[in-house]
VOTOR-724245 format. One record per atom (N, C-alpha, C): residue in three letters; x, y, z. Coordinates in steps of 0.1 Angstrom, whole numbers, plus 2048, in hexadecimal, padded with zeros to 3 digits. Example, Ala and Ser with C-alpha at 12.3 -4.5 7.8 and 13.67 -1.06 7.14 Angstrom:
# VOTOR-724245
ALA8847C784E/ALA87B7D384E/ALA8847DF84E/SER8807EA847/SER8897F5847/SER88180084F/
END
This chain:
# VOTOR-724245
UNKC2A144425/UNKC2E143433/UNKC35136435/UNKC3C13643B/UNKC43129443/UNKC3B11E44B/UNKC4211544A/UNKC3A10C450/UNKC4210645B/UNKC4110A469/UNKC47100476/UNKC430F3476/UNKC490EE47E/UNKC4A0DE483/UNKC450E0491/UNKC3C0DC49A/UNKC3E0DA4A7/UNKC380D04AA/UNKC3D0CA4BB/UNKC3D0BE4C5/UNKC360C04CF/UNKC2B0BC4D1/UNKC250BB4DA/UNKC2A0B24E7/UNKC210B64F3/UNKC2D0AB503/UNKC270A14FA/UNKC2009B4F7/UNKC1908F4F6/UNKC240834E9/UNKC2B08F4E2/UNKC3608B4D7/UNKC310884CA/UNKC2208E4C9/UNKC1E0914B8/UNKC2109A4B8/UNKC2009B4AC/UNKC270A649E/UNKC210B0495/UNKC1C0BC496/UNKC150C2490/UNKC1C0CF487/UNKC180D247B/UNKC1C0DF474/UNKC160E7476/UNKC170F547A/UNKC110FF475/UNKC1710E46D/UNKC0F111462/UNKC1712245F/UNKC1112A466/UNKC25133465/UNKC1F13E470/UNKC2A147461/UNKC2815146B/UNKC3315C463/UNKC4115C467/UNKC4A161460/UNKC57161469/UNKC5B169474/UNKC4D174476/UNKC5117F482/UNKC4917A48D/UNKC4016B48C/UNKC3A16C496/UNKC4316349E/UNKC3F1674AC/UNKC4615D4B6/UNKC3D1504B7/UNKC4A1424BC/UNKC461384BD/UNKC3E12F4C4/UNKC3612A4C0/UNKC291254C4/UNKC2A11E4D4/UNKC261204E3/UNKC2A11B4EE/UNKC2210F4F1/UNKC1210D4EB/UNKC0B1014EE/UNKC041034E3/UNKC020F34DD/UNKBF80F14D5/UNKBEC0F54D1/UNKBE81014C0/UNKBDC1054C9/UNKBCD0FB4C8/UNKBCF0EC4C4/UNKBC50E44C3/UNKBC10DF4D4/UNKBD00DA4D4/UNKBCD0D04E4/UNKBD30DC4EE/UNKBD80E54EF/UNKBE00E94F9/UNKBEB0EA501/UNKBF10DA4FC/UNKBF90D54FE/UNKC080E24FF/UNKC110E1508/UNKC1F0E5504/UNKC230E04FA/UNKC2C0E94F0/UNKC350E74E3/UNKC3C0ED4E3/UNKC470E74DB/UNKC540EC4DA/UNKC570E84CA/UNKC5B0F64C4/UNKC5E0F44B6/UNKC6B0EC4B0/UNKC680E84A9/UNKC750DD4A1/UNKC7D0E4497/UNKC890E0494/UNKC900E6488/UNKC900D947F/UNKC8E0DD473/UNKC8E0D4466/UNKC990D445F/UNKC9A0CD455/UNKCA40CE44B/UNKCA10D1441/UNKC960D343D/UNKC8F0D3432/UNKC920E1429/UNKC960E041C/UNKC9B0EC418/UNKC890F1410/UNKC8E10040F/UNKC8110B40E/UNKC8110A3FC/UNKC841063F5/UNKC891083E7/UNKC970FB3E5/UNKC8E0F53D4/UNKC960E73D2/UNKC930E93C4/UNKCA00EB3BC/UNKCA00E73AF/UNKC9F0D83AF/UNKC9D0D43A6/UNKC9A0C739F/UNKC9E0C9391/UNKCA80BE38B/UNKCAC0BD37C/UNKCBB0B8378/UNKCBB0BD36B/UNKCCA0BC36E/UNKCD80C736A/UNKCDA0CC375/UNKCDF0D836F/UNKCDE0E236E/UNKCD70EC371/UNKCCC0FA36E/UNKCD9104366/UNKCE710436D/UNKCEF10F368/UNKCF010935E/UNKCF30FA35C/UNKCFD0F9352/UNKCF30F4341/UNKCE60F2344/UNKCDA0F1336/UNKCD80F9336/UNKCD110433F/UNKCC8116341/UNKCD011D33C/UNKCDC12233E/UNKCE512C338/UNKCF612B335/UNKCED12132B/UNKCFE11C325/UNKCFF12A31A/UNKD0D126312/UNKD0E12F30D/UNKD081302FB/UNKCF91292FB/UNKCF21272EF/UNKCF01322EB/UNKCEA13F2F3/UNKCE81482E8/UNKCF414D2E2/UNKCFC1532EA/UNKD091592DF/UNKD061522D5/UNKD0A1452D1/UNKD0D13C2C6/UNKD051412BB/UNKCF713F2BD/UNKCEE1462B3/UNKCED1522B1/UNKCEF1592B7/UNKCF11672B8/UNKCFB16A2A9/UNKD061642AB/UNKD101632A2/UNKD0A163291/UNKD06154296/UNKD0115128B/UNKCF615A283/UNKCEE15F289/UNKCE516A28A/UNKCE8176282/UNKCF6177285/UNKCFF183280/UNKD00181272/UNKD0417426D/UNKD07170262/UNKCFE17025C/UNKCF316725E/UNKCE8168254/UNKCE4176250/UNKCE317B25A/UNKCDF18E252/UNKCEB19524B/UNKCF719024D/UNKCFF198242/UNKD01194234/UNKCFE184236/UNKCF517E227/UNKCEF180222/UNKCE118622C/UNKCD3187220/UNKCD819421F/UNKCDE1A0226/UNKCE11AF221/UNKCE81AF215/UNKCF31A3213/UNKCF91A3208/UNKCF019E1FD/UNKCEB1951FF/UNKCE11911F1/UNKCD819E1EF/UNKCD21A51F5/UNKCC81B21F1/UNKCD11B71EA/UNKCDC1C11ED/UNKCE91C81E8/UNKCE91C41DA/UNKCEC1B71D8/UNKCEF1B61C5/UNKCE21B41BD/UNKCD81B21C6/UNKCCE1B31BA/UNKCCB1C01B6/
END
């Protein structure tokens, strides 16, 4: 669930989760207080690192794959003449 930001008249600051179908909170339900919800910046999902496309799915397997290829047409060939 999501988490809002709201402002009480008094100008603290409290979070609470709600869902995204619920409607927005009108008074505080500790103090009572009127609130009015805030919009954040805060993003919902944050990679961290360096690069996800370009280390996660470079083009390493082909390469081995290749290579892959070769070594079994090797050892097929070595069985063959014995």
């Amino acid at each position: 669930m999501p988490t809002y930001v709201y402002r009480r008249e008094d100008g603290s600051i409290f979070e609470m989760e709600q869902r995204i179908t619920d409607p927005p909170l009108t008074h505080c339900p500790t103090t009572g207080q009127r609130v009015e919800r805030l919009i954040t910046g805060s993003a919902g999902l944050i990679f961290k690192g360096s690069g996800f496309y370009l280390t996660d799915y470079a083009r390493k397997g082909s390469s081995n794959s290749a290579n892959g290829s070769k070594a079994k047409s090797e050892a097929s060939s070595e069985s063959k003449s014995d």
